[in-house]
C-alpha positions in Angstrom: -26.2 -14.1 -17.8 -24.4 -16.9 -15.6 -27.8 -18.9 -15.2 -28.2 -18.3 -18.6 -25.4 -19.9 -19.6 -25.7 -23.0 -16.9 -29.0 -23.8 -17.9 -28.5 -23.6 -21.8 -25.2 -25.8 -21.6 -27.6 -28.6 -19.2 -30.4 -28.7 -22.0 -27.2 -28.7 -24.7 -25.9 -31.8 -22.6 -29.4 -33.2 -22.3 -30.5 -33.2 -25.6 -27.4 -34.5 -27.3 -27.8 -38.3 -28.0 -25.0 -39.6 -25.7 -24.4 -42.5 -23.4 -25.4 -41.2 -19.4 -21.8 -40.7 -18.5 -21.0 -37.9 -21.1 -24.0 -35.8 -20.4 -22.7 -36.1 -16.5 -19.3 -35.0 -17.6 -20.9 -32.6 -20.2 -22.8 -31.0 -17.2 -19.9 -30.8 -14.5 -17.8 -29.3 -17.3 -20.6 -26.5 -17.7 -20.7 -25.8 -14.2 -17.1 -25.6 -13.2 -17.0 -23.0 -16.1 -20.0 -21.3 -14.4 -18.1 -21.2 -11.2 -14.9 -19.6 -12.7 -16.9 -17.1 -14.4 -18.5 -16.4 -11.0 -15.4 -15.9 -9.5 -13.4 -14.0 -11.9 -16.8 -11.6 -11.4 -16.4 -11.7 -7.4 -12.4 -10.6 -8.1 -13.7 -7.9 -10.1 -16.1 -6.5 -7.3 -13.5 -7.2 -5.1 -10.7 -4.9 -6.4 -13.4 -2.2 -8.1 -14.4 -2.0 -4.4 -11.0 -1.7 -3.0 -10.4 1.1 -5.3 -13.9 3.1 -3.9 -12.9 2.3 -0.5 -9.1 3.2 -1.1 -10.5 6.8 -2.9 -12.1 7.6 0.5 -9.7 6.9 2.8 -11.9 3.8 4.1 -8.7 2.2 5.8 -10.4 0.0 8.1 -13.1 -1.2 5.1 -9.7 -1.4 3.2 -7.8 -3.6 5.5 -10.6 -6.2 6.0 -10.7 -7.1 2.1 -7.2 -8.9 2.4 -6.5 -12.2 4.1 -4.9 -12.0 7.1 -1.2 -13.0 5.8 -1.5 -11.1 2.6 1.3 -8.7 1.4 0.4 -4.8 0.5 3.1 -3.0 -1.4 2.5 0.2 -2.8 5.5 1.8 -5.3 9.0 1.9 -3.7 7.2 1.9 -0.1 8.3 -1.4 0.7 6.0 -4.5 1.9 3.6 -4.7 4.5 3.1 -8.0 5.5 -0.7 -9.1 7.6 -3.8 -7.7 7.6 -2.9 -5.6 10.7 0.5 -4.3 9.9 -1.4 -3.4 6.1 -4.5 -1.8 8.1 -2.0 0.7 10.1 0.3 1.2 6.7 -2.7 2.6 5.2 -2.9 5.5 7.8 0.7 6.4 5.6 -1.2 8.0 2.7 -3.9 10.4 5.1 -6.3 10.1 8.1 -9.0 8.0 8.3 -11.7 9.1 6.3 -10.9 12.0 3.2 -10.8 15.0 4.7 -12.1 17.9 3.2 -9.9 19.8 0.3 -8.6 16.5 -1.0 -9.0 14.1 -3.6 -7.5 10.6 -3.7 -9.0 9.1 -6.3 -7.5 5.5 -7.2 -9.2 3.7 -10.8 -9.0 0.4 -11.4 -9.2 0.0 -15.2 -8.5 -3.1 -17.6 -8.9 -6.3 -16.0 -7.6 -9.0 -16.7 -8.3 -12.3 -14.3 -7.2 -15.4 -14.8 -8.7 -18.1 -12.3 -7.4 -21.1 -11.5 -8.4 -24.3 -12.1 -9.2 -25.2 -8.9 -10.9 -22.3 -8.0 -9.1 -21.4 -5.1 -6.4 -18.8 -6.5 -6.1 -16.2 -9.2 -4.2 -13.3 -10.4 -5.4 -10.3 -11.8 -3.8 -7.5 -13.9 -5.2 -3.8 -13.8 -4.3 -0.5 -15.1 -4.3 2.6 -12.3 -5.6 5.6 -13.1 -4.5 8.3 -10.3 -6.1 11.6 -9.5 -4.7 13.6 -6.4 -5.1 16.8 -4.5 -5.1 19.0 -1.1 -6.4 22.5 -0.6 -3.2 24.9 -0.7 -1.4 22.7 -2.9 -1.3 21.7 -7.5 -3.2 18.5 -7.9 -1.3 15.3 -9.1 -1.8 13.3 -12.1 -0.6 9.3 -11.8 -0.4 6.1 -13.3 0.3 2.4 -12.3 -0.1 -1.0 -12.8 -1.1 -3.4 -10.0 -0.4 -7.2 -10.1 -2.0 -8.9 -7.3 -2.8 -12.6 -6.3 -6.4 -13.5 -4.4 -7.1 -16.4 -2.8 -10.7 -18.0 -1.3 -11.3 -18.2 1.8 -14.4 -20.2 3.0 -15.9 -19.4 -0.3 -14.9 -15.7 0.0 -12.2 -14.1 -2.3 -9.4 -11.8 -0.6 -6.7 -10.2 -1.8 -3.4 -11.7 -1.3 -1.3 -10.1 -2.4 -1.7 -6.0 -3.7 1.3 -5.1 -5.8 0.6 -1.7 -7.0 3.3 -0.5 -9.3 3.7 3.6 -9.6 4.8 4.0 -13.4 4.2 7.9 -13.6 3.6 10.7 -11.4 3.6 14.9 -12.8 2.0 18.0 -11.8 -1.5 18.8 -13.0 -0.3 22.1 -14.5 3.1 21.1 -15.6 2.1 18.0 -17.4 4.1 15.1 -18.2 6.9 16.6 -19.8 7.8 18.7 -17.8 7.5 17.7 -14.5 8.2 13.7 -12.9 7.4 13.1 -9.7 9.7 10.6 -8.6 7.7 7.5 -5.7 7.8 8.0 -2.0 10.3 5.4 -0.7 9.9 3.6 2.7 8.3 5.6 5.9 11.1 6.1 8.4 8.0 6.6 10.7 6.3 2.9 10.4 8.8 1.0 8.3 7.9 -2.3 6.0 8.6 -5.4 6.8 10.4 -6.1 3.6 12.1 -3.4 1.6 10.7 -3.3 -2.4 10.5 -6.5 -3.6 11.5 -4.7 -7.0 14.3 -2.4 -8.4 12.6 0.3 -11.2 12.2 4.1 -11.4 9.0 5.4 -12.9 8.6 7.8 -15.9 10.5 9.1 -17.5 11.8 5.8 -17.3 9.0 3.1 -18.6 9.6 0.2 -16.6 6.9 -2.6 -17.3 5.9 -5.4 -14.6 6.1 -8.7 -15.5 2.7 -10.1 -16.9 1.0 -12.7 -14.7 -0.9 -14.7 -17.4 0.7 -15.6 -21.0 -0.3 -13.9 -24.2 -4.3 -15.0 -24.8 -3.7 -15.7 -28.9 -0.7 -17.7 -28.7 -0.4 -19.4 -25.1 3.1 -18.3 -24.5 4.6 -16.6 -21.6 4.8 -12.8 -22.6 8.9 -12.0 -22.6 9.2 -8.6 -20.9 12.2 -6.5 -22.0 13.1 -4.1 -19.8 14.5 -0.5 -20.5 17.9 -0.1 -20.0 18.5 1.9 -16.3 22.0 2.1 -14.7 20.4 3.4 -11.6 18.2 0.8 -10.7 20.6 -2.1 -11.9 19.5 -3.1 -15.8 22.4 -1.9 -17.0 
């Protein structure tokens, strides 16, 4: 579909009757929208095939997909900082490799990726489906939003920076209301770096994180107005 589209707009810039310089520009302006579209696709890979990795406890497979400074903050756990410290912080949510009796399934739904213009950075907004479960024990149902930054590295996206945000945990069984699970906070046994980089409590409260890229009808920044929590401060 990509060549498709390269080679129709370089017969559309041929074929219209214009001095040589606007079919150049014409041309480059076809291919650098090529390229994005490439790389908003290679983002999409990219975090589709964190999720499968992330599902099956694939830590190390995990780890190597961010750049070596990235950040990796998962609910209230706090932030992991390197791709080192992140590979090791992994080992927080199981052994590597799923072991039998449990499910860890992680979705990444509803895209949105907004390159820039340079090609060398972009964001990317995705919903997080959650399934969860261990021989012995109910299974959990969750959701989340992650934010995250990537950033190209000799022609190679990573992810810079995985902000997974846990909006909603609750027992299979009991269902969502009547059970809440409230976020694991920060691992007394390999502590973050940073603490949260964010103050919220997930459901029953609905706290919403801030939108990386504006609204796509009218170009402005999308105001977020959060829920009103004494607990966590918005008071």
């Amino acid at each position: 579909m990509i060549r498709l589209l390269l080679a129709s707009g370089l017969a559309l810039a041929l074929s219209v009757p214009a001095a040589a310089q606007s079919a150049e520009e014409r041309l480059a302006d076809y291919r650098q929208r090529v390229e994005r579209l490439e790389d908003q696709n290679a983002i999409e890979v990219l975090q589709a095939t964190y999720g499968y990795y992330f599902d099956k406890g694939m830590w190390s497979e995990v780890a190597d997909l961010f750049a070596p400074d990235a950040r990796f903050e998962y609910g209230a756990r706090g932030v992991y900082v390197g791709r080192d410290r992140i590979r090791h912080s992994l080992l927080l949510f199981g052994p590597e490799r799923l072991a039998p009796g449990h499910l860890n399934n992680h979705m990444q739904l509803q895209a949105v990726v907004q390159v820039a213009d340079d090609g060398m950075t972009a964001t990317g907004r995705w919903q997080g489906m959650i399934m969860l479960s261990e021989r012995g024990a109910n299974a959990i149902w969750g959701v989340g939003i992650y934010e995250n930054d990537y950033v190209k590295i000799n022609g190679t996206w990573h992810i810079a920076e995985l902000h997974f945000y846990v909006t909603g945990m609750t027992d299979y069984d009991a269902g969502w209301m009547r059970s809440a699970i409230p976020m694991e906070g920060q691992s007394a046994l390999f502590p973050p770096d940073e603490p949260p980089s964010e103050r919220y409590r997930s459901f029953p409260q609905n706290y919403i994180p801030e939108f990386s890229y504006p609204h796509p009808v009218t170009g402005e920044p999308i105001d977020v107005v959060q829920p009103r929590d004494d607990i966590s401060g918005r008071d």
